[in-house]
N, C-alpha and C positions, 0 to 999 in steps of 0.2 A: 501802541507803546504806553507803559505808565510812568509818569515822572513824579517822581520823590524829592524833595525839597528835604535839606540833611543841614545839621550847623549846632552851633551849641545854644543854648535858652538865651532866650531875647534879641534872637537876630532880626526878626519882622518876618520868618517862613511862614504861617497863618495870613500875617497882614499881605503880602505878596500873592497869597493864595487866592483872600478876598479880592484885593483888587485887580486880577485879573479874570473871576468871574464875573467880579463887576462890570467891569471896561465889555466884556465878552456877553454880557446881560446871560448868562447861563445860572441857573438854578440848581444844583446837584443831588444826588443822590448819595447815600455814605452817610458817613458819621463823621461827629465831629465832638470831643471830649473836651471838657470844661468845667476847671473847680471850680468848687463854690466858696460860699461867701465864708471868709475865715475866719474858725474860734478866736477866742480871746487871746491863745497861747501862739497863733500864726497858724497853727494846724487847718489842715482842709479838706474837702472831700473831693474826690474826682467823676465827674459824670460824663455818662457818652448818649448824644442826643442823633437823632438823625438829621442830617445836616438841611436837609428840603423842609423842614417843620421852623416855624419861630416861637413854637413853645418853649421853651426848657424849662424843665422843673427838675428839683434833686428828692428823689426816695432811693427807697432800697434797690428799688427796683432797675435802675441806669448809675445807680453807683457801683463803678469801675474799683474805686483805689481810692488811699488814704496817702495823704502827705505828712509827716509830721512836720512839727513847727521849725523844724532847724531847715527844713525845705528841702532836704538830702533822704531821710527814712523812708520809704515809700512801700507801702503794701496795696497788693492789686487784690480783686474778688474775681477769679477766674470763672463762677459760676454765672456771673453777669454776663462778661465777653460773651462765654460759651452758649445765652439764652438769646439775651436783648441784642446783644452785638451781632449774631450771628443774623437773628431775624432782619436787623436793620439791611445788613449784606442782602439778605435771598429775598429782600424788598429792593431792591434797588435798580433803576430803570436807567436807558439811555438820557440826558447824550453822557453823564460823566458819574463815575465815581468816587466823591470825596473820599478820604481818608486823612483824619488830623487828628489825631496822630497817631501813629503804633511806636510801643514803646516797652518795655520791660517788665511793664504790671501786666504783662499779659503771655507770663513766661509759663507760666501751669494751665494755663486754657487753650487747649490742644484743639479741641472744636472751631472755636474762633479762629485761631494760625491755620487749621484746613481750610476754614471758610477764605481768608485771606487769598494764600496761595492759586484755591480755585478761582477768584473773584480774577485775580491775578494776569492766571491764563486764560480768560472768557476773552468775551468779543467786545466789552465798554471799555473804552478806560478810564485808569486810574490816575485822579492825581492827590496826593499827599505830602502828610511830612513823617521823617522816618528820626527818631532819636539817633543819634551815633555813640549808640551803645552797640559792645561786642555780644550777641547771645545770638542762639542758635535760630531761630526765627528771625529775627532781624537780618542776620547774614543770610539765610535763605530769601528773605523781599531783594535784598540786595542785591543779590548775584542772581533772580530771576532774568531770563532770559530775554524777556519784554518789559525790565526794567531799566528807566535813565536815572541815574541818578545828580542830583545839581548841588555843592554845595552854597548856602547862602551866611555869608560875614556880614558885620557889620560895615567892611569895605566897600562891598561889590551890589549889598541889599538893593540898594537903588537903580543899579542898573541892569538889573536882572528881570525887571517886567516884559522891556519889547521881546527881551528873548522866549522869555515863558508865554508870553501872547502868540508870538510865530509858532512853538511847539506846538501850542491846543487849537490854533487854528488851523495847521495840518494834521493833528491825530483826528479833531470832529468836523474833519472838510466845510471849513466856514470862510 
């Protein structure tokens, strides 16, 4: 099974994510996207790192997508998804698969949504967080068949670890 962690921006889906690889001492495989440090204007860039490295650095090279400063504009670089993203995927080893986050800039990187999908239906799984944007790839992770999906609020954020801890201790028999 893969579980998707779903809700609007700043609910804690990453931090929940963290803390139950933490709690679970697992180290993952996947990716995991993260802007950088913002211009002057609030503007920012988006980068996708592999989540088992604690390097991260920003070039051209893992830049995903552009923010603008109103924090709403967003343009993605499909040719990244499609190179760097996709490698990080057919690098990616048991026991788990991050994924943080798939999201909208990655609506014209068709390579990368294949990679996805296959990643999907393999044999690791996946745990992520899924924007709750309507497009056509997201609703395909979605309504995958060995997809759960959880939404997290800032109601419930708190009480949603023992549950996400029982899930991953039964998908990676621990």
């Amino acid at each position: 099974m893969n579980i998707f962690l779903t809700g609007f921006t700043r609910t804690g889906k990453s931090t929940l994510i963290q803390k139950a690889l933490k709690s679970l001492e697992i180290i993952p495989c996947g990716f995991v996207t993260r802007a950088g440090i913002p211009n002057k204007d609030g503007s920012s860039e988006i980068y996708i790192h592999a989540a088992n490295s604690s390097q991260f650095w920003e070039s051209k090279t893992n830049r995903v997508g552009y923010r603008a400063g109103d924090g709403i504009n967003r343009t993605g670089f499909p040719k990244v998804f499609d190179t760097f993203g996709v490698k990080i995927l057919q690098n990616s080893k048991p026991p788990l698969i991050l994924m943080d986050e798939l999201g909208f800039m990655e609506n014209e990187a068709l390579i990368f949504q294949s990679e996805v999908l296959h990643t999907l239906a393999g044999t690791i799984p996946v745990l992520g967080v899924i924007k709750p944007k309507n497009t056509a790839f997201l609703n395909k992770v979605r309504s995958h068949k060995k997809t759960m999906l959880i939404e997290v609020t800032c109601q419930n954020r708190n009480e949603l670890l023992p549950r996400l801890l029982i899930l991953l201790r039964q998908e990676l028999n621990l």
